[in-house]
N, C-alpha and C positions, 0 to 999 in steps of 0.2 A: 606488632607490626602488621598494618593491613597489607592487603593488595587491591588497588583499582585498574578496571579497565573498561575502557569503553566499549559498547556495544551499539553496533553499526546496526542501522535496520534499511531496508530495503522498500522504497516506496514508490511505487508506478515506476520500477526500473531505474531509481535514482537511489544512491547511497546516501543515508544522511545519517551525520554522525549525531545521534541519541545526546540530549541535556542530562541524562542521567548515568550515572556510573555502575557498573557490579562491584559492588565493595566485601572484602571478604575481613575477616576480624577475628583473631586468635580469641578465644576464651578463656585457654586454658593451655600453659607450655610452662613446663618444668621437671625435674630430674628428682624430685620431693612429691612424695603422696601429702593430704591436706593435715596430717599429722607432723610434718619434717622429714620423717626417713626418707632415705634414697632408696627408687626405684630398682626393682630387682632386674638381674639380667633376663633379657627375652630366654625363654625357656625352647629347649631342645622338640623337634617336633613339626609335623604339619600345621602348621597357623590354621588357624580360623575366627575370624574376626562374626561376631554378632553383635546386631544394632538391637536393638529391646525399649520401647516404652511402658516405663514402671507405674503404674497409676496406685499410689496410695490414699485410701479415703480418708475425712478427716475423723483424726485422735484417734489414728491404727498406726503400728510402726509393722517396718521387720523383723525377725528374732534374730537372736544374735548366729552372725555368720562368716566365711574369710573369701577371699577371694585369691585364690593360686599365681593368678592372671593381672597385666595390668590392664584397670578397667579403670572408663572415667565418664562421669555423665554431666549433663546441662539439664537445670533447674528448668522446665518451663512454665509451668504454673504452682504459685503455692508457697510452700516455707519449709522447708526439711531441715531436720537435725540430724547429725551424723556422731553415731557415740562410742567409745570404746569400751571395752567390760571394765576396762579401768577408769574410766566415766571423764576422760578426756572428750572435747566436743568441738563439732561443727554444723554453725548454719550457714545453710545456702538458698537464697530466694532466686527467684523466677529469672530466668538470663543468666546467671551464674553459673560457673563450671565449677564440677569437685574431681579429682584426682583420691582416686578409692586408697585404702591402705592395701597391703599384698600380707598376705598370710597372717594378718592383725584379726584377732576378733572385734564385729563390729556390728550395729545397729542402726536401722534410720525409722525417724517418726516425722509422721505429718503434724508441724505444731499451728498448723497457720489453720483458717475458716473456710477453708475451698479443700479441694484433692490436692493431692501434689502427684504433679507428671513430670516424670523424669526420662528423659533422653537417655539410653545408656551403651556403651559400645566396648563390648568386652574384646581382648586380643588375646585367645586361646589357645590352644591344641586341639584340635578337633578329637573326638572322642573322649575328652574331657571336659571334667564339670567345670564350668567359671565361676561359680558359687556354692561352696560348702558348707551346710549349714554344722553350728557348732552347738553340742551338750555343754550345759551348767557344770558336769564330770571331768568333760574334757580340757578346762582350763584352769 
């Protein structure tokens, strides 16, 4: 569901209502990380919300890691794949929103010919980490 509204502008002292709209447009709302599971309960704590642009170059992923936190990011440029140790997968290209898994081991690779830039906005605890990275031992 969008929101529109208009936006009035101001000219030699005269209101004129603008031909163009603010339109706002969900990318991304659901109760399900982009695996299926449902989202964990917000966690006990001071919040702290971080915004982060992830730039991966092309044909570098991340190593495998979880996320405590519910985090979700917007594709902006590029083609990311998102993978689990159990080699379950998701791509997401440029305007596309992912909803991260929560406490899932997980991976992302730049599979496309440019960087992949990712918008990302963690919802945390402050003084803790929103990404933990995970040992090949540890799963």
């Amino acid at each position: 569901m969008g929101l529109m509204l208009l936006a009035p502008r101001v000219m030699s002292g005269e209101l004129v209502v603008s031909e163009r709209v603010i339109e706002t447009t969900v990318l991304a709302q659901s109760t399900q990380d982009w695996g299926g599971s449902p989202l964990a309960e917000y966690a006990q704590g001071q919040p702290e919300v971080t915004v982060a642009r992830v730039t991966i170059p092309v044909g570098m992923a991340l190593p495998l890691h979880e996320h405590p936190f519910m985090t979700a990011g917007v594709v902006l440029q590029g083609v990311i794949e998102v993978r689990t140790d159990s080699g379950k997968t998701h791509i997401a290209r440029a305007g596309e929103a992912v909803i991260e898994l929560i406490d899932q081991p997980h991976g992302g690779a730049n599979i496309g010919d440019t960087d992949a830039v990712i918008l990302v906005v963690y919802a945390g605890i402050k003084d803790q980490a929103f990404t933990v990275p995970v040992r090949q031992g540890d799963i």
